[in-house]
Every structure is written in structure tokens, then in C-alpha cells.
Residue, then its C-alpha position, 0 to 999 in steps of 0.5 A: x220237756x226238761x230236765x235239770x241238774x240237781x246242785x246243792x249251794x254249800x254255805x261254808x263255816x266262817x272259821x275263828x282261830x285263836x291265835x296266830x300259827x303257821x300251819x304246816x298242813x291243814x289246821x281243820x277238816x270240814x267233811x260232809x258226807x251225803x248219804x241217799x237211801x233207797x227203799x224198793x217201792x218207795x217213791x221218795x229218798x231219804x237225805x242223810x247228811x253227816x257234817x264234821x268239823x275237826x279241829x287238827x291244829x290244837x291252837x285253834x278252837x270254834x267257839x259255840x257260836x254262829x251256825x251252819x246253813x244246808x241248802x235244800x234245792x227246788x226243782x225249777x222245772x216243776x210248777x210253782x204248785x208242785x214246788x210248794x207241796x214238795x217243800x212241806x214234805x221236806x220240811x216236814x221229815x226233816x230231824x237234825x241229832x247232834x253226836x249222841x242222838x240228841x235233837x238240835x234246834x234249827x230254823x227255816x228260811x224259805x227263798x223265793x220259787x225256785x231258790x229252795x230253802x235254807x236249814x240254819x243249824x246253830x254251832x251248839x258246842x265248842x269245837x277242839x281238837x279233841x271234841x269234833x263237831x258232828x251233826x246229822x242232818x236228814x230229810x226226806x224228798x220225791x225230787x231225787x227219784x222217779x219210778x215207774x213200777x220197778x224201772x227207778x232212776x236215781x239222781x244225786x246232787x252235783x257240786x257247784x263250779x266253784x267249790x272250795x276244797x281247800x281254804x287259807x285264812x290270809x290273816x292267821x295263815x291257817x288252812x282249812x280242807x273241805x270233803x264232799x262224799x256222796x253215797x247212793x245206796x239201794x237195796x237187794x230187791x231193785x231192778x238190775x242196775x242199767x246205767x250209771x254216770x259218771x262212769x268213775x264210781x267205787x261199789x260195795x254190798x253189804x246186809x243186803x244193800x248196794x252202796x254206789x260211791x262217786x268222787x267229788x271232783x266228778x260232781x262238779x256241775x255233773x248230778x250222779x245218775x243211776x238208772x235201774x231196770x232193763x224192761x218197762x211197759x207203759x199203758x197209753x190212751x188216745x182219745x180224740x173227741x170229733x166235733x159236729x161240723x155238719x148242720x144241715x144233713x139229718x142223720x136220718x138221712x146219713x144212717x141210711x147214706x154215711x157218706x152224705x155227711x162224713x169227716x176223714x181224720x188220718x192219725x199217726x199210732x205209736x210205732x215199732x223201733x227197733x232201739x229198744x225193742x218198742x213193740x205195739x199192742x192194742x186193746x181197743x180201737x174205735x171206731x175200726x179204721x177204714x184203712x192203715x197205711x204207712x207213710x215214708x218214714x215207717x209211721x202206722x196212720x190209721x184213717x178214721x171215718x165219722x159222722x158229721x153231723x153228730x159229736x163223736x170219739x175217736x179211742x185207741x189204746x193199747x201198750x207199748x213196750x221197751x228194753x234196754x240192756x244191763x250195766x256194761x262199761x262197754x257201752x258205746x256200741x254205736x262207735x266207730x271210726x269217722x273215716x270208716x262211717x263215712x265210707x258205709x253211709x256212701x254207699x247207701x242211696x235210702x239214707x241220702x234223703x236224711x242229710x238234705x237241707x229244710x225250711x228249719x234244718x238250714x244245713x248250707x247256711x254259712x254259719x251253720x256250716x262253719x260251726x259245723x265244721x269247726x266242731x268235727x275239725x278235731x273229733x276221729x269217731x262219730x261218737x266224738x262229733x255227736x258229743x261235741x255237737x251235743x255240747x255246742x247245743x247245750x252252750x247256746x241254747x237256753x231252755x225258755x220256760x215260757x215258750x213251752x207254756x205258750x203257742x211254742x212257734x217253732x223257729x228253727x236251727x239258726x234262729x235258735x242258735x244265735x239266740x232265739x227263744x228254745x225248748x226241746x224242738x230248737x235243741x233237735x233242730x239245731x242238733x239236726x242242722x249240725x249233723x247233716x252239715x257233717x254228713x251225718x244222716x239224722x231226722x227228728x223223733x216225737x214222742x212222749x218221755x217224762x213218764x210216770x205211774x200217774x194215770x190222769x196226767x195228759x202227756x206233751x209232746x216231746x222231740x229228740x234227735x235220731x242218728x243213723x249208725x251203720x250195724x246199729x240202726x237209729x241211735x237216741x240222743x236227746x240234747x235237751x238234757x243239759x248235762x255231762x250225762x248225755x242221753x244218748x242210746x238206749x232209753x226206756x223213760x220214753x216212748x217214740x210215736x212217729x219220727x219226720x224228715x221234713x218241715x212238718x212235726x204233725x201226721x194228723x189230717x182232718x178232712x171236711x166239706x163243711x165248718x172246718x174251723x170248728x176241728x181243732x186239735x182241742x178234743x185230741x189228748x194222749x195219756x201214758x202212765x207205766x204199768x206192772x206188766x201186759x194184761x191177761x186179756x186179748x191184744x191186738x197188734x198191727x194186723x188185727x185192727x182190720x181184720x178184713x185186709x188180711x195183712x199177715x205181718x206188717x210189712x203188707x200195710x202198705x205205704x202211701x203210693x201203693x194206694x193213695x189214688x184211691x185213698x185220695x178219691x175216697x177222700x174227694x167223693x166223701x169230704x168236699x163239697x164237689x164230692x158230696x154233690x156227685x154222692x147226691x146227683x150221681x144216682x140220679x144222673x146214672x139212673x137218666x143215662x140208664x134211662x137214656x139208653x133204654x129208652x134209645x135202645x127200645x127206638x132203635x130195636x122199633x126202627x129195626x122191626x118196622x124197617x124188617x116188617x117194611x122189607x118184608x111187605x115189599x117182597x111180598x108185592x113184587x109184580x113177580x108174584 
């Protein structure tokens, strides 16, 4: 998954003097000033650009003639389908009123996918110094927004990184000053606002409605980003469609006995965290798991037994809830001392086993140990480390498009960095990589972000990174976003599924005795689309799923070791061919050994009588009679 900063190219007028003057301050002003409405429940924005050409110095005019070009970005992440049908909608609102109101005629040019497209707008009047050129130029898009239910994000359009603000006409000696305002403005009935970057940002309300403002120097290859609400519930469904692999059994036969023809999945289920306060609630689980455990890592896996021997249907669903916390400047409460976190972590024998080196995480390779080292040489606070490793990420690695609609062959940390094909797995594994070179516990988190109100769209899987902050717990950060904005800490646009420690990024496990090339991970989908809130129905949490095993919180699941002989035995007797056989021949071998022993039992108790009755028919002759 990935994100883009949203740019907007400004094309810049091609000014014409009349005559020679040396201008002591600027001969013209060029503002643009971009204005993006938000209305609560919308899913799209409305772009109000206001473009003015003063004329300062009265010696100089512009002619009616040549045009002005705006530059309406593509999103290039999004499918060459996607992008078309957005562009008719933008094409579609788009008005252009001169000072008075009046329409202007304009002309589309459309780029290549994902180039955008082009509004020329000719020049329709002389420009001087006591008439402006003012033109109003206003489209509407889904690009800039995302919104689910009342949790809305919010995103502006960054300057390029080589903007002009100002410009000198060697020939005429003229000087020519350029503005670039951006205003984001929402009404009263948004959700409290939650985060906003960058950090330097004027606000002002009136008639209700709240205008964010940001300067342009801190546009520069940085897209304003506000994040409104503090509270979001999602609906997720899990279904895993189990394929017929046994042929030979009938299922008469295994309705009498299951265990003759039975396939073992073990699934991971959304966990708790304690970040964002995820919290986990059911609504349906079929069919009812024989066992929950948890493994090492705090991940719920639930074990499903089905048939064999007929097609079938794994079905969870449930929701699952996040929180974040209102809009504060003081907002990095992970911080601290580099010295002093590393004096707390010493001390801490669990969170030793997040710093040690793995098939991808190659934290004592020279390379990687020196880039390591060289990123931390200058930071004095863990916060300073994450952002300079967070950085470093960014600049080496490329997001590969084609990777991630590929079989996505995951290569590891030093592969990635020097180069190597990357999409979100790369930038956490090489984000990991660096951190644990520096002694800073991490692991990798799988889960789902991107997230809409859509209930249809099949979800991928997405990895970030995990930190862990002595007082804080697991600290988000996300590297794959490739911006100054970095996602770091609490975020509610996603939802965490299970987290690793090692080489495999997978809790699922298929156990089978019989076609195991047939299982697949083809039938296995998962759905999370945000919803208004909880229903009114009764949800189950960790607890109830089996209501049997009496687990009164969930720290009485247990975890792997505390069962797993007889976890593994059920698994031997049930789903291998040795297994299955002792199932079939163990009655009848014990039903012999019972037989066996009767029938022994019986000899010996006749040898016994005859031997009595033999004694007694001695004693009974002795000549003493």
C-alpha cells in the first residue's frame, strides 16, 4: 500500500514589458490563492483557485494575449480505471468566472495516466496597473479527501522543490513576486480536529466555518494534511472458503466418525492494542473453533476443524474499534533522552528478543551496521533516531508498483537498501534492520490501512514497523508514506492484525493427510469497511467464542507451550495418514488386546480352579483317611 504526495506543477506566465525600466521593487505580483472546501458528509472537496496579475510598475502592461495553464494532478497510485473515472468528474465541475462572474472560455489538455491534466485559460483582458487580472478558477475531486463515516482526512497540494517566488527578467531588469496561498476550510459539524502538518498553520472561524492556513515555504515537497476525528469503528469479515481434499472417505462414514476425514486450519484474529485502544468484538464464528490460543507474541489463533471430504466455510466476523486522542502541540509523548532509553530498556529481559538479527532483518551486516550508526551519530533522543532512520528509508527506497500487483517476493532489509525492488514489506524490514542495529527494540505489524466506507473491496495486507517505548508501549510508525508528515503514533486509518518477530509474516497453517496442494490461500479473503458505530445486537469477545473453556479474561487463553503436546497429538491422530490409521485399527487393535486379556484371564482363572479342585481330590485319598 502507498501513499503519495499530492503536487500541483504551476506553469508561470510569460511576462511582456513595454519598455525598459529598472525596477526598484517588484514591477508585478502574481497571487494564487487555493481555497479547498469541505462540507460534513461529503465525499469530495471543492478547489477554488483565485489567480491575480497585478501590474505595480505603470510602465509596463500585458497584453490580451497567450494564457494561463493550472495543472490537475492524477493520483498515481490509483488504477488507470480509477484515474479516468475521477478525471471526468473533475472535468466535469470544472467553471472558470472572470472578475465579475462572467464564464471564460478554456481548453483541456489531457496527459498520459498519471500526468494529469492541463486547464489553459487564455489571457482575455489587457493588464495594467489600474485594471488586475482576476480569474476563478474551481473544480471539484475525491482525490483530496478520504472519509469514513465522520473520521475525514484532509490533504493539500505541496509546491514543487523548485518553486519560484520571485522572478528577474535579465533583458528589461523587471522583477516579478509570486504568492502561493493554501487555505483548508471545513465547517462546524466535523469531527474535533486530530492532527494537522505541518505544524506551522494560522486558524481562524467565522459563519461557522474553520479556515486552516499554511505558508507556502512549508509546502515545499510537503502536502498540508489535516486528520479529523478521534474514534472510528470498522466491520471486518473473514471468510475462508476450505476446499474438498479427501475423496475416498464417504461422509457417511465421517458424520458417524469426524475424525476420519478432518483438515485442521489454525487462523490468526484481529488483536487488541493497546496504541489506539483496539478493541475486538464478534458477531459470528463459524463454525465454533476447537481451541484459541495465543502464540508468543500476544496474536489470538483460533483452530478450525472441518470436513475433508466436502467443501466448507470458515466465517468470522466481528469489529473492531480505535481511538486517538484530540489535536495537541504536545504531541510526542513517546520522546525521550536517548541515554536515558537506553538505561530502561537494559533492564528488560522480554524485549531483548526484538533486537536479534533474522534471515531478513540482517542487523550485524557491515553495511547495515555502519548506516546504522552513522544515522544515530548526531541524534540525542530516540524520537531524533526514528526520524533519521525514517528518512534514510525514504531516500533509498522506491515504491515498485509492479511488485505489489505481483507474487511480491519479499527480500529482505540489505537487498532492499541497495536498491532492490520495495513495496511496504521492504521499507518495515529495512526500518527494523536499522533500529535494532541501534539497540532499539522493534517487530513488524500486519495489518490492513487504507480503509474506506466501501463494503465490497477485498482488503491487502499491509506491514509497518512497531517500536517499543518504555511508559508508552508499541509505538506506530509507518515508513512507507514517503513524506515530511511522518506516520508515526497513533493512527486510526488502520487496523493492526497480528504482529512477528521472526522470518515468517504468516499465522496460518493448514493441516491435511490427504491432496495438500489443493489448499491454498485462494478461498481466504478479508473485507473492513468503517461503520457509524457498534450495532444493537449481542457481540461476543475473546471469551465467548468457546464458551466450554470457561476463560474468564483473556489472559486465561493460554499460550502455545502451555498445551501444545496435546495440541500437536490432536493434530497427528486427525490429520496424517499414520494418525488417521491408528483412528481406524486402534478400536480394533484394542477391541484384540481386551479380548486378549479376557480370554487369558478366563485360562488362567480354569488353571486356578483345576489346580484347587486337583488339591482337594489329593487330600481327600491320603492313606491317612
Amino acid at each position: 500500500m502507498k501513499n503519495k504526495i499530492l503536487t500541483i506543477i504551476l506553469l508561470l506566465p510569460f511576462l511582456i514589458p513595454t519598455n525598459i525600466v529598472h525596477a526598484s521593487s517588484y514591477d508585478f505580483k502574481i497571487d494564487t490563492d487555493t481555497k479547498i472546501y469541505y462540507n460534513t458528509g461529503d465525499t469530495y472537496v471543492t478547489v477554488k483557485n483565485r489567480y491575480t496579475r497585478e501590474v505595480e510598475n505603470s510602465s509596463y502592461y500585458y497584453p490580451a494575449k497567450g494564457e494561463k495553464v493550472f495543472h490537475i494532478p492524477d493520483i498515481s497510485s490509483d488504477t488507470d480505471e480509477e484515474i479516468t473515472t475521477e478525471r471526468k468528474y473533475k472535468r466535469d465541475s470544472i467553471t472558470v468566472k472572470d472578475l465579475r462572474g462572467n464564464n471564460v472560455k478554456y481548453t483541456i489538455e489531457e496527459q498520459e495516466i498519471p500526468n494529469g491534466i492541463y486547464v489553459n485559460i487564455p489571457n482575455y483582458k489587457t493588464t495594467t496597473s489600474s485594471s488586475p487580472y482576476i480569474i476563478e478558477f474551481t473544480y471539484k475531486t475525491h482525490d483530496y479527501v478520504d472519509k469514513i463515516n465522520s473520521f475525514v482526512t484532509i490533504q493539500g497540494l505541496a509546491l514543487p522543490e523548485d518553486i519560484v517566488f520571485q522572478q528577474e527578467e535579465k533583458s528589461t531588469k523587471t522583477l516579478t513576486q509570486f504568492n502561493y496561498y493554501l487555505s483548508i476550510i471545513v465547517d462546524s459539524k466535523i469531527s474535533p480536529l486530530a492532527k494537522i502538518y505541518p505544524s506551522k498553520f494560522t486558524t481562524s472561524t467565522k459563519d461557522g466555518k474553520t479556515t486552516y492556513s499554511f505558508s507556502q515555504t512549508d509546502r515545499i515537497e510537503t502536502s498540508p494534511y489535516l486528520e479529523f476525528g478521534t474514534k472510528q469503528t470498522y466491520k471486518f469479515e473473514l471468510t475462508y472458503n476450505t476446499p474438498k481434499t479427501d475423496s475416498i472417505v464417504p461422509q457417511s462414514y465421517s458424520n458417524i466418525f469426524k475424525a476420519l476425514s478432518t483438515n485442521i486450519y489454525e487462523i490468526s484474529l484481529p488483536r487488541e492494542y493497546g496504541e489506539t485502544e483496539q478493541s475486538i468484538l464478534f458477531s459470528n464464528v463459524s463454525p465454533t473453533p476447537t481451541n484459541l490460543f495465543k502464540d508468543t507474541e500476544g496474536n489470538i489463533i483460533a483452530t478450525f476443524e472441518v470436513p475433508a471430504n466436502e467443501e466448507g466455510k470458515i466465517l468470522v466476523e466481528g469489529y473492531i474499534t480505535v481511538s486517538q486522542d484530540e489535536y495537541s502541540t504536545n504531541n510526542s509523548t513517546y520522546d525521550m533522552d536517548f541515554a536515558q532509553y537506553q538505561e530502561k530498556i537494559s533492564g528488560t529481559e522480554y524485549i531483548q528478543k526484538y533486537l536479534s538479527a533474522t534471515k531478513y532483518w540482517e542487523v550485524k551486516d557491515p553495511y547495515i551496521v555502519q548506516e546504522a550508526q552513522r544515522l544515530a551519530k548526531d541524534q540525542t533522543t530516540i524520537a531524533g533516531i526514528i526520524e533519521a532512520d525514517y528518512q534514510f528509508v525514504n531516500e533509498r527506497l522506491e515504491y515498485d508498483e509492479s511488485k505489489a500487483n505481483s507474487s511480491n517476493e519479499r527480500i529482505g532489509a540489505k537487498a532492499a537498501l541497495y536498491g532492490g525492488a520495495s513495496v511496504c514489506m521492504e521499507y518495515a524490514d529495512s526500518m527494523i534492520a536499522l533500529l535494532r542495529a541501534q539497540g532499539i527494540p522493534s517487530r513488524a505489524a500486519l495489518g490492513y490501512a487504507n480503509l474506506s466506507e466501501n463494503q465490497e473491496e477485498e482488503q491487502v495486507r499491509h506491514q509497518w514497523v512497531q517500536v517499543w517505548i518504555p511508559e508508552y508501549g508499541w509505538l506506530t510508525v509507518d515508513p512507507t508514506l514517503e513524506s515530511r508528515n511522518m506516520k508515526i503514533g497513533k493512527s486510526i486509518d488502520r487496523v493492526l492484525w497480528e504482529t512477528f518477530n521472526g522470518d515468517s509474516l504468516s499465522n496460518i497453517r493448514v493441516f491435511s493427510a490427504d491432496n495438500i496442494n489443493s489448499l491454498t490461500a485462494e478461498g481466504y479473503s478479508i473485507k473492513i469497511y468503517g461503520v457509524d458505530a457498534l450495532p444493537d445486537e449481542n457481540l461476543m469477545g475473546y471469551t465467548d467464542i468457546i464458551p466450554e473453556k470457561g476463560y474468564e479474561s483473556i489472559d486465561d487463553i493460554p499460550t502455545t507451550n502451555t498445551y501444545s503436546f496435546g495440541n500437536w497429538l490432536n493434530t497427528f491422530l486427525k490429520t496424517t495418514t499414520l494418525g488417521k490409521s491408528l483412528i481406524i485399527t486402534g478400536p480394533i487393535i484394542l477391541t484384540i488386546i481386551i479380548l486378549t486379556v479376557i480370554i487369558l484371564s478366563i485360562v488362567i482363572l480354569i488353571r486356578v480352579i483345576k489346580k484347587k479342585r486337583g488339591l482337594k481330590q489329593t487330600h481327600t485319598s491320603s492313606p491317612n483317611q
